[in-house]
C-alpha positions in Angstrom: 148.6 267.5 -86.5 149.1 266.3 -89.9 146.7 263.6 -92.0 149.0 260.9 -91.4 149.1 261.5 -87.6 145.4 262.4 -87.2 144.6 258.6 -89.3 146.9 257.2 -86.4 145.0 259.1 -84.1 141.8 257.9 -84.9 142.4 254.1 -85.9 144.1 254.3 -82.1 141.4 255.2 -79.9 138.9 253.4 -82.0 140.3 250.6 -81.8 143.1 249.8 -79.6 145.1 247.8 -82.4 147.5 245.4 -81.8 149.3 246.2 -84.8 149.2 249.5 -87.0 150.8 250.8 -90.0 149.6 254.0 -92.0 151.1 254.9 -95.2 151.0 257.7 -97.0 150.9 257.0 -100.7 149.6 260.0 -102.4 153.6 260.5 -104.5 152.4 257.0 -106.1 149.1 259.3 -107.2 150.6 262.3 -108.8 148.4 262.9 -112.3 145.6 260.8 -110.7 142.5 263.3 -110.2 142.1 262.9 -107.0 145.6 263.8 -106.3 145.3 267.2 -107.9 142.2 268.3 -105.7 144.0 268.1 -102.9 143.0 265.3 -101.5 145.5 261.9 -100.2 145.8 258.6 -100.7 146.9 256.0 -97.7 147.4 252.7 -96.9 146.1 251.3 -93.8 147.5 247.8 -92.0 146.0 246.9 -88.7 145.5 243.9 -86.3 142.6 244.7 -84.2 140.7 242.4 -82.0 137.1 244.2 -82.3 137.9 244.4 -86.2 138.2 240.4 -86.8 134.8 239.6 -85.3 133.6 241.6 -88.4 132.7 240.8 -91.9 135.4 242.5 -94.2 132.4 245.1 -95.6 131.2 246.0 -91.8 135.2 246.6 -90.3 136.0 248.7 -93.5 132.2 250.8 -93.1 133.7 251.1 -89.7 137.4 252.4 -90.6 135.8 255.0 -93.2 133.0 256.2 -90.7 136.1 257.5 -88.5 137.2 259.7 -91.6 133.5 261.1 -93.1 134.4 264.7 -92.1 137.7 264.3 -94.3 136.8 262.3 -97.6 136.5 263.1 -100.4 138.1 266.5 -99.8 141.7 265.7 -97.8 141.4 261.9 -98.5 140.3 261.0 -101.1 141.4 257.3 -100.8 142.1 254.4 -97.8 143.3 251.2 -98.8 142.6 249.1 -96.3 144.3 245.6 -95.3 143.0 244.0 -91.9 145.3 241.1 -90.3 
């Protein structure tokens, strides 16, 4: 399973999303320190109804909790948008 997949993966059972888009935009990166260790950057979009009950700062904590034993080494960076 690559990054991309495993993100989808994750974001899935944890949350059960209505809606969910993962991007992979580590080519948008190249030169960018982070991009020459290794590590990746995405993009996540997602509609989940456990998510919207929660303040912006407590459903992002949540997102990144699901990738600790990942960043900073194979992701180095999740933007996050929540609809």
């Amino acid at each position: 399973m690559n990054k991309l997949e495993l993100i989808i993966s994750r974001l899935q059972q944890a949350f059960s999303p209505e809606s969910l888009e993962v991007i992979d935009e580590s080519d948008q990166h190249i030169g960018h320190a982070g991009h020459q260790g290794g590590g990746r950057h995405f993009a996540i979009v997602i509609s989940a109804v456990s998510l919207k009950s929660l303040s912006r700062v407590a459903a992002h904590r949540k997102i990144y909790a699901l990738f600790e034993d990942l960043i900073p080494k194979e992701i180095h960076a999740l933007r996050i948008k929540i609809i």
